[in-house]
N, C-alpha and C positions, 0 to 999 in steps of 0.2 A: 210807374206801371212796368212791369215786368216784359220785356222783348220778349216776342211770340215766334220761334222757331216753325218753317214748314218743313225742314228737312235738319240732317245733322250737321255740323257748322263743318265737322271733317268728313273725310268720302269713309266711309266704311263699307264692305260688303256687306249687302242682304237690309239694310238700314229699311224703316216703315215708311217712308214719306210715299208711299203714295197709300199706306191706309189713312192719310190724316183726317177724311171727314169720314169715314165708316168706322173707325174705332170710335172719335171723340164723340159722333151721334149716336156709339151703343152704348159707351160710358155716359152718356147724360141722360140716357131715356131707358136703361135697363139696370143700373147698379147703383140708383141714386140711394139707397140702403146701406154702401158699402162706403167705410171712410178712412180703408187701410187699402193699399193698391201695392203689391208686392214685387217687382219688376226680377222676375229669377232667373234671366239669361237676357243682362242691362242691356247690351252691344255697344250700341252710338248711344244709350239713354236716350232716343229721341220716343219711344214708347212711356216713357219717364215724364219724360217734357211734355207731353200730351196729357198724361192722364194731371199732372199738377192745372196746366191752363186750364183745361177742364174744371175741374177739383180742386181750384184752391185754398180750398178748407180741410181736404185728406193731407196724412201722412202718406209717401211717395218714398215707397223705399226702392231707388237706384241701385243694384248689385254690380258692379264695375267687374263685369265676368270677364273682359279684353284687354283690362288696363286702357278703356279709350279716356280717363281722365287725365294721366297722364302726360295724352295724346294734346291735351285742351293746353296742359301747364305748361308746354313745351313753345305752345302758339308763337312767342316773340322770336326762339330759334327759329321757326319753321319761316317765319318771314323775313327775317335777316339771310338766312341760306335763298328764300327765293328771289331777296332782293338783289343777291349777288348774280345771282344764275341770269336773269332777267337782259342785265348790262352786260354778260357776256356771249349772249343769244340774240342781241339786240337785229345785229343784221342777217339771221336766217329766218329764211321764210314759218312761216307759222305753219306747223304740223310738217315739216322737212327734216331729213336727220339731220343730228348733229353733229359731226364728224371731226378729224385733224385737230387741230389746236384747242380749239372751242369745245370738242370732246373732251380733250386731257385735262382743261383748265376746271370744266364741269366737275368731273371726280376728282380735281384737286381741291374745290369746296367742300364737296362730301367727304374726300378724309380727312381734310382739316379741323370738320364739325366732327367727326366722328371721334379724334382722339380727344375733342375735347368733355364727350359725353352723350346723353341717347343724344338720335338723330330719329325723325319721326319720318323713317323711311314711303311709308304706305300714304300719308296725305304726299308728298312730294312725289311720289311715283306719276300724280295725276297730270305732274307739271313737265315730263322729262321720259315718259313712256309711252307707248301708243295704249290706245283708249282702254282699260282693262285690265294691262295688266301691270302687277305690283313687285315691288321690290324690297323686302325687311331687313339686307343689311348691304352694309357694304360692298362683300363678294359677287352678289346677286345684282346691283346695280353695277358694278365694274364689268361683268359678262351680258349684259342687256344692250340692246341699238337703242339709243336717245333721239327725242323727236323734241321738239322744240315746241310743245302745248304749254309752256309755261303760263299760270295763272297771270291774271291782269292787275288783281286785287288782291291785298292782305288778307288773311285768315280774322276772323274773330267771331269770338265765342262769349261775348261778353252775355249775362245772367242766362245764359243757359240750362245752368245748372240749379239755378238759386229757388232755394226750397225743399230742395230734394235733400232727405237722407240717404249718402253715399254711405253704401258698404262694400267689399271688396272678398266674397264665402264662396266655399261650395254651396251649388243649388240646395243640394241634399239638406245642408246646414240651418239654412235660411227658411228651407219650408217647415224645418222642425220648430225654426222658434217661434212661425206664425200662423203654422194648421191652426191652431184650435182660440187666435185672436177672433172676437166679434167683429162683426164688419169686413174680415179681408177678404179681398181680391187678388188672385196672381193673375200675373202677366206673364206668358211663356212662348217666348222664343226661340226655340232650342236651334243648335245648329245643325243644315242639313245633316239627312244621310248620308254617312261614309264619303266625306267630305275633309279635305284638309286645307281651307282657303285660307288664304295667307291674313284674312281678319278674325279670322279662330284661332283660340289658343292649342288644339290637339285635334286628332281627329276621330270621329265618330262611327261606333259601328251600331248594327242594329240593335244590339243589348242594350247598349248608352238612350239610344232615340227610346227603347220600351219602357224601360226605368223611367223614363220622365212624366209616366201615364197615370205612375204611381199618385202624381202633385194634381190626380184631375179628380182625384176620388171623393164624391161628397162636396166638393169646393166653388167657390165660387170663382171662375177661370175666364181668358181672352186664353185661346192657342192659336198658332199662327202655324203654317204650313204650309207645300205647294202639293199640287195632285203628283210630282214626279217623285214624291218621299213613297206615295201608295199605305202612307200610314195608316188611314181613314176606312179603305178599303179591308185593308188587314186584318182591322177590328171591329168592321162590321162581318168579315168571315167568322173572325174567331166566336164572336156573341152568337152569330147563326148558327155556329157548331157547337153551343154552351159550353165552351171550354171560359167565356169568363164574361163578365158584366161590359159592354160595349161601352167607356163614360162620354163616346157621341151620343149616344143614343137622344136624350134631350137637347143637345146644343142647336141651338143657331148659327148656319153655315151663310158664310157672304165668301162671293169670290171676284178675281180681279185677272182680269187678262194681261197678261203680261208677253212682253219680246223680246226675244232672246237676237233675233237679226230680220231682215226681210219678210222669211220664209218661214219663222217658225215660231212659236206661238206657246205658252204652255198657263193655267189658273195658278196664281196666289190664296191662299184660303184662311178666312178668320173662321174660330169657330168661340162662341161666348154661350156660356152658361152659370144663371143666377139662379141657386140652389134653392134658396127661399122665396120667391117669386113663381120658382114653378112646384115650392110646395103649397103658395098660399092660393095660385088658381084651383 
């Protein structure tokens, strides 16, 4: 039996795990028609991993838009670097910098690893950063204060992936070769707006986030979004102003409260729409 992931086996930003039972309960009870599931902004593939446990009789096509597979191949460096780190943080206090000796010796592991090939900066960040934030190469971690949150456990990502067709396109690419498949479903993740987070490959301005609306036309779709993107809103003006077809306009909206700190608060938003289902009502 195939190990059932609740979250992604690496940290990634923005990753689903807390849509795991409002996706898998609209994939099983609204798209049981659909047995191509098109994943076009993969991230962590934990939207991947879902719709397979789900589905595992559909083809799951994984797009590795981040290079997070890579991320998985690298697994045995990533725990060899923590196992090192681990024995020379031994005697500072847990979440305390790291400082003097024990700082130097720390990025002496990291450039040691690094001359000898990648180094999977961004999961390791989670062991040797304060909570959040990240570090993609060496420079950036030689200029960062070190805290001593070093993991307790190995990484592993053992059949995580198993099932999936990985591919590695442009979005654009990939919806061409599977618009007009019977059965499909995309999955669309797109990365915030105007956003450069260090788990994106580029960064997004509003033309990028509109173009992706194109993939909602006619299709059978999960989008994913927060109310601070105002994407939803945008194109419910724009429909009210008949400058164009709103493709919310039929969807089913689920939202999820989310926390950014104590004080502040913002909705996570799924919206799903099954093209054939609300032609047959």
């Amino acid at each position: 039996m195939t190990k059932i992931y609740t979250q992604a086996p690496l940290p990634f930003m923005g990753q689903k795990r807390r849509w795991n039972n409002d996706f898998k309960t609209a994939l099983k009870n609204e798209f049981a028609d659909c047995n191509v599931f098109v994943d076009l902004f993969g991230g962590s593939g934990l939207l991947s991993h879902f719709a397979k446990t789900v589905r595992p009789d559909a083809k799951v096509i994984y797009n590795d838009f981040d290079g997070y597979v890579h991320r998985i191949e690298v697994i045995p460096t990533t725990n060899a670097i923590l196992a090192e780190i681990r024995e020379i943080v031994k005697d500072v206090p847990r979440t305390k910098r790291i400082t003097g000796q024990q700082r130097a010796q720390v990025l002496e592991v990291f450039e040691r690893y690094d001359k000898l090939g990648y180094v999977d900066y961004i999961t390791l960040s989670a062991s040797v950063l304060f909570s959040g934030n990240y570090a993609v190469n060496l420079d950036e971690m030689k200029a960062s204060t070190l805290y001593n949150t070093v993991r307790a456990a190995d990484f592993n990502a053992d059949q995580y992936l198993d099932g999936l067709t990985i591919v590695r396109e442009d979005y654009r690419d990939l919806f061409a070769q599977y618009k007009d498949t019977p059965g499909v479903c995309f999955l669309i993740d797109p990365p915030y707006l105007s956003t450069q987070a260090t788990s994106y490959s580029s960064y997004w301005k509003l033309r990028d986030y509109l173009d992706v609306l194109h993939t909602l036309k006619g299709t059978n779709y999960f989008y994913f979004t927060s109310e601070k993107s105002t994407i939803i809103e945008l194109c419910d003006w724009l429909d009210q102003e008949e400058r164009f077809i709103n493709p919310f306009r039929h969807a089913t909206q689920v939202t999820i409260k989310s926390r950014l700190n104590y004080n502040s608060t913002y909705n996570d938003i799924m919206l799903y729409n099954n093209v054939n289902k609300r032609k047959a009502a």
